[in-house]
Structures are given as structure tokens and as C-alpha cells.
KEKE-3310 file (N, C-alpha, C; in steps of 0.2 Angstrom, whole numbers, plus 5000, padded with zeros to 4 digits):
npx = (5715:5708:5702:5708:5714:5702:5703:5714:5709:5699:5703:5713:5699:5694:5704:5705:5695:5691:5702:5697:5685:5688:5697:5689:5678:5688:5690:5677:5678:5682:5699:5709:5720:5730:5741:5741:5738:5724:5727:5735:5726:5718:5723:5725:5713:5709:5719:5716:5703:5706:5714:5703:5695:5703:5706:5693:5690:5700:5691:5681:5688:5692:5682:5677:5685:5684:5672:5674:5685)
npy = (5118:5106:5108:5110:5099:5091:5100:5095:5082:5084:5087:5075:5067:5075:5071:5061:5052:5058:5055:5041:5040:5044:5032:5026:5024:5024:5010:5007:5012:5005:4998:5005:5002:4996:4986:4980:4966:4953:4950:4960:4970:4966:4965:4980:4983:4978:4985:4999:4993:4991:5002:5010:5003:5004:5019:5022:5015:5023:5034:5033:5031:5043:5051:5043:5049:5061:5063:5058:5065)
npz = (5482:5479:5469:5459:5456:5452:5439:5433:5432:5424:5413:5409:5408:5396:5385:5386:5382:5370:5362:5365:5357:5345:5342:5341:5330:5320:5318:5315:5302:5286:5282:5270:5262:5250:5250:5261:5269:5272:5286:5292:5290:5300:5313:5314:5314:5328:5336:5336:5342:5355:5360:5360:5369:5382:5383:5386:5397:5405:5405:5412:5422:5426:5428:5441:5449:5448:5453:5469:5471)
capx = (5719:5704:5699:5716:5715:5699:5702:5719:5706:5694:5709:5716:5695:5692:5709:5705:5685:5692:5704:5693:5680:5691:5698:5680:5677:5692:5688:5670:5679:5687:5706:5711:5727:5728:5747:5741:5736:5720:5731:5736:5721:5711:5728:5726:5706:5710:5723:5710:5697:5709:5714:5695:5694:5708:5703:5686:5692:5704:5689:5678:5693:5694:5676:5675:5691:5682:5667:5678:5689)
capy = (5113:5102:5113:5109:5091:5092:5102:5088:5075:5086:5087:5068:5063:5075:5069:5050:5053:5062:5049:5032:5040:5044:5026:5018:5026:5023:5002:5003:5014:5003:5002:5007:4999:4989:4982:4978:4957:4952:4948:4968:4973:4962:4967:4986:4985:4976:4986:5001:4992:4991:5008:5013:5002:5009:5024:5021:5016:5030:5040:5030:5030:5052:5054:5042:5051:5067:5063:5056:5070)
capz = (5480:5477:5462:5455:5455:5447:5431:5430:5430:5419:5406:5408:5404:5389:5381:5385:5379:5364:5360:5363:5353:5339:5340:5340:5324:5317:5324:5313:5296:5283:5281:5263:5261:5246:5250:5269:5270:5279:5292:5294:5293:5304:5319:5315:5321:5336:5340:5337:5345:5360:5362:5363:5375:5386:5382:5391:5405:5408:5406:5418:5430:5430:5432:5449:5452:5449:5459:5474:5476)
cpx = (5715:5702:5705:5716:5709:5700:5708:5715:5699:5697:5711:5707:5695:5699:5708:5698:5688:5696:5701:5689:5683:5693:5693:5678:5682:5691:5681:5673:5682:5694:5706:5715:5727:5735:5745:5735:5731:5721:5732:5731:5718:5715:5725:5718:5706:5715:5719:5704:5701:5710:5707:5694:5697:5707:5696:5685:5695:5701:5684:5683:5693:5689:5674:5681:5686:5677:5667:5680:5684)
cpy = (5108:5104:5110:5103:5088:5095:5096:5085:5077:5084:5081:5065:5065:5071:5062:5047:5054:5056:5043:5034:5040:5036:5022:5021:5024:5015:5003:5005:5006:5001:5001:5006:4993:4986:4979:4968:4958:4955:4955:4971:4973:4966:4973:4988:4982:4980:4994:5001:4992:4998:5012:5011:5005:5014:5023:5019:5020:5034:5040:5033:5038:5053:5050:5046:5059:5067:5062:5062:5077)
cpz = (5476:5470:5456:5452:5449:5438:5429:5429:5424:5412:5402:5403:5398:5384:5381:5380:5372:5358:5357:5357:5344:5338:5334:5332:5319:5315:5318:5306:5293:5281:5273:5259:5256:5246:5257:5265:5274:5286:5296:5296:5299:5312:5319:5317:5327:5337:5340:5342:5354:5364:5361:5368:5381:5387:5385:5396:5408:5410:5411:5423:5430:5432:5437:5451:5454:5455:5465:5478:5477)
residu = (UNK:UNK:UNK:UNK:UNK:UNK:UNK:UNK:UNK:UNK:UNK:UNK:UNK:UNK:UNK:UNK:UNK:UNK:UNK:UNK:UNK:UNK:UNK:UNK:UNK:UNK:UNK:UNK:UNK:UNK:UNK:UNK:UNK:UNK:UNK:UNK:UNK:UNK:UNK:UNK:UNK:UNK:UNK:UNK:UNK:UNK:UNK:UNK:UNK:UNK:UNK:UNK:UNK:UNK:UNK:UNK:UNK:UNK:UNK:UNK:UNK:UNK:UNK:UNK:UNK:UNK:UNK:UNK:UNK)
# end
């Protein structure tokens, strides 16, 4: 059962890993939008730069989860 729990936590890290790092990249490209306002832009990298971050800790939080159980 323990094996179990692991590959869930193996699954939940790569898709959170997979995720943030796609963000954080996203977070350093430029956005492209020539109808978008400063303002829009500057939102849509913090809200990027956020979901990397979330996503980093989700993926912190499976592997002490991994290593625990």
C-alpha cells in the first residue's frame, strides 16, 4: 500500500515540477500583446510568477511526503 501512496506522490511532484517550471519560464519570456496595458502585463507576470511559486512548494511538499512515507 505504501508503494501506492508513493507513485500518487510521484505523479502529484512531476505535474507540479512540470508545471512551475513551465510558469517560471513563462515569468522570464516577454508577453507579446500589443492591446494589453503595462498594467496587464506587469498582473499576468506576477500572476505567473506566482503559480511557479505554488508550484514549488507543491513539489517540496510530495517529496518530504515521499521521503516520510
Amino acid at each position: 500500500m505504501s508503494e501506492l501512496f508513493d507513485a500518487i506522490f510521484f505523479t502529484v511532484f512531476v505535474a507540479a515540477a512540470g508545471l512551475g517550471i513551465a510558469s517560471l519560464v513563462m515569468t522570464l519570456f516577454p508577453t507579446r500583446d500589443p492591446n494589453a496595458t503595462d498594467e496587464d502585463n506587469t498582473r499576468t507576470r506576477i500572476e505567473y510568477a506566482f503559480f511557479s511559486f505554488a508550484s514549488a512548494i507543491i513539489a517540496f511538499t510530495m517529496i518530504i511526503a515521499m521521503w516520510l512515507s
